[in-house]
C-alpha positions in Angstrom: 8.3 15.1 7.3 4.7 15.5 6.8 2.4 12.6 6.3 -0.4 12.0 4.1 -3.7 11.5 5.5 -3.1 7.6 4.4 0.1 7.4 5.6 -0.9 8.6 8.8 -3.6 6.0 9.2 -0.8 3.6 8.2 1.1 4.6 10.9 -1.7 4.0 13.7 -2.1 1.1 12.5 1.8 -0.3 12.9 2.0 -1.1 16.6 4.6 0.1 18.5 8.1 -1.1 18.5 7.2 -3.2 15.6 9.7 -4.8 13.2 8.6 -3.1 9.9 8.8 -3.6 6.3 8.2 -0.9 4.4 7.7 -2.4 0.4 8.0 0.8 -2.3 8.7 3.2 0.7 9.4 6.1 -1.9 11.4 8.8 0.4 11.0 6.7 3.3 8.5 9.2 4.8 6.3 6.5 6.6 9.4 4.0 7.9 11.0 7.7 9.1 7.8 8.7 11.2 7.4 5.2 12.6 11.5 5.1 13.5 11.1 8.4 15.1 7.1 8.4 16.9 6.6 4.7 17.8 10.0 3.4 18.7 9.7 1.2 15.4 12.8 -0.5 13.4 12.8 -1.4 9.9 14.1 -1.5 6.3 12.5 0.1 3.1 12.4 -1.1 -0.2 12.3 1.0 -3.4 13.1 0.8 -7.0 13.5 4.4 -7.5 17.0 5.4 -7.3 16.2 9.4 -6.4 13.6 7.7 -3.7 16.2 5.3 -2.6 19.0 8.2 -2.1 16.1 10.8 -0.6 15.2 8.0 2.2 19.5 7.1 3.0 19.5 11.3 3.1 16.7 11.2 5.9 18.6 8.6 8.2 15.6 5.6 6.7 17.4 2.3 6.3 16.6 1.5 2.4 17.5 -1.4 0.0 17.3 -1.2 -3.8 15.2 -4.1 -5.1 12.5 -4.8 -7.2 9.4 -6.2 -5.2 8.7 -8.5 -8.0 12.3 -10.5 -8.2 14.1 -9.9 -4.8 11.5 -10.6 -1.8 12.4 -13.9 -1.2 16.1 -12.0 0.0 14.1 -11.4 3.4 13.8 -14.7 6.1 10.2 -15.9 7.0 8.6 -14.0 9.8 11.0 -11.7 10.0 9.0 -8.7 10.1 6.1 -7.8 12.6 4.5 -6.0 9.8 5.0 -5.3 6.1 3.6 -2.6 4.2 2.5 -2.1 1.1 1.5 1.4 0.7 -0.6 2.7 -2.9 2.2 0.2 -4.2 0.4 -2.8 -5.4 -1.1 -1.4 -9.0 2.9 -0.8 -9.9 4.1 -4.1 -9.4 4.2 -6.6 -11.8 3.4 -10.2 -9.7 0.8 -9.0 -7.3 0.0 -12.3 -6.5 3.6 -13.5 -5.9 4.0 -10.2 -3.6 1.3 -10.9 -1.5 2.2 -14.2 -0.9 5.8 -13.2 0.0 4.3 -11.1 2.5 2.5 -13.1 4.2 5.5 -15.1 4.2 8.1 -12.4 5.7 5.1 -11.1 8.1 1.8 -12.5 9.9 0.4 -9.3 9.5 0.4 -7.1 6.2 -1.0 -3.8 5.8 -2.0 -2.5 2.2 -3.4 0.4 0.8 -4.7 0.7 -2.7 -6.7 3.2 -5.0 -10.3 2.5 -5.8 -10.6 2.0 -9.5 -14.1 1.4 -9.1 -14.8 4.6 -7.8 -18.1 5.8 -9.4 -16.2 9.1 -10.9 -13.6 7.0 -12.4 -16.8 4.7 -14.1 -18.1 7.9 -15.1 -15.0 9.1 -17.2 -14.6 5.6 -18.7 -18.3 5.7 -20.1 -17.4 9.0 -21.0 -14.8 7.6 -23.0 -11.9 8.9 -20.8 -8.9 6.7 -18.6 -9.9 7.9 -15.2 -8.0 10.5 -13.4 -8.2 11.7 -9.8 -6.0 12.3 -6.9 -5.5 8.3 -6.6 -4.7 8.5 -10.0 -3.1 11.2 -10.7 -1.2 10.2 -14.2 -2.5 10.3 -18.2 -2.9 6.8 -19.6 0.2 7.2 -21.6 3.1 8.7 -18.4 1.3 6.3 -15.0 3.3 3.7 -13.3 0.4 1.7 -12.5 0.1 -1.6 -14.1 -2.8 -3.3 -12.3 -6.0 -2.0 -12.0 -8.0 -3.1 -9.1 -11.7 -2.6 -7.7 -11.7 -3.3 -4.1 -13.7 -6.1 -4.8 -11.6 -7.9 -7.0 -8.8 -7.3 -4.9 -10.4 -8.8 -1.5 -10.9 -11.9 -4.0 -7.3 -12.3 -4.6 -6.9 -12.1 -1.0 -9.4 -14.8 -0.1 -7.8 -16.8 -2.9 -4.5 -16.5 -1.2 -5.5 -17.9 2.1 -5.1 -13.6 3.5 -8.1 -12.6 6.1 -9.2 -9.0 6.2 -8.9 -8.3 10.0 -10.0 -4.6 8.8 -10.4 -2.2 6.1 -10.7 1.5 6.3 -12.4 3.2 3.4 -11.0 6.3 2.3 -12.5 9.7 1.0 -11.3 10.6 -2.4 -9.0 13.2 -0.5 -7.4 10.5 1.6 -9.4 10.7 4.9 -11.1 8.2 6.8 -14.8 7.3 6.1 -17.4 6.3 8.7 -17.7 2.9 9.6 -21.2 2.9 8.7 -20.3 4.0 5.0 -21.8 2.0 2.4 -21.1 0.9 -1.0 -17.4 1.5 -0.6 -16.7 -0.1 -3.5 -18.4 2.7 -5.5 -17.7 5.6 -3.2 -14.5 4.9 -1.9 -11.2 6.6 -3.5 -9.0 4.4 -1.6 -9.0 1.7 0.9 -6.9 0.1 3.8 -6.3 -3.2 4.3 -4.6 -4.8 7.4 -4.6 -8.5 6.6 -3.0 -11.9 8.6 -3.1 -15.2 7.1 -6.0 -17.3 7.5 
């Protein structure tokens, strides 16, 4: 299995032989690479049935649940890490996700898309939903629910008590930015977030 550019970051960023969470795994591409590369154990979660039965097929452990309801199945600190991978703007509860998180884990690592992204403010004052490769889907077919700049989003974190220990901006094709880059929240297409509780 390939991974993304994102996903790859992810995975550098999952120390090894970590206890790992993996929250809307998909196909269980990320959990498989850590499992196999970095001596990692862990569970997925995903909704998807076809993404559930894709990830059992590839040897990933994988549970059916939905991230808004079932979270509180898993014991405190019973992960090293949970992840939350280009997941967050499909869930319905982002708060109450977060905070199970931080809950299950000390250290969380998400990943979002960048609605503020200048190109995506460009289509909307061009009267347009914004579409890029973050946001790949028409208004009327996306999953996404939520809608986030990154600087809303590191509010909700501060308001849940969550300290960013690190964020990696993202190019718009998924590849990490300098740290000197500037005005993320208007040039970024993604970010990064590796977060612990405060």
């Amino acid at each position: 299995m390939t991974l993304r550019p994102d996903l790859n970051l992810i995975a550098h960023l999952v120390p090894g032989s970590s206890r790992v969470l993996d929250l809307g795994c998909g196909d269980g591409t990320l959990l498989h690479h850590l499992i196999n590369a970095h001596d990692c154990t862990g569970t997925g979660v995903e909704i998807d049935p076809d993404k559930v039965l894709a990830a059992i097929l590839s040897g990933v452990p994988v549970m059916e649940l939905d991230l808004d309801a079932d979270l509180s199945l898993f014991a405190s600190g019973s992960y090293d890490t949970v992840v939350l991978s280009r997941t967050i703007q499909t869930i319905r509860h982002p708060e109450l996700v977060l905070t199970e998180m931080a809950r299950i884990s000390s250290r969380l690592i998400v990943s979002v898309p960048n609605f503020g992204l200048l190109q995506h403010r460009i289509m909307l004052l061009r009267g347009r939903m914004p579409m890029s490769r973050e946001l790949p889907y028409s208004w009327y077919d996306t999953p996404n629910l939520r809608f986030t700049t990154l600087v809303d989003l590191e509010e909700l974190f501060t308001k849940l008590g969550l300290v960013i220990d690190q964020r990696i901006n993202l190019s718009m094709t998924g590849e990490p930015l300098g740290k000197g880059f500037r005005a993320a929240n208007l040039r970024a297409g993604a970010a990064v977030y590796v977060l612990s509780r405060s």
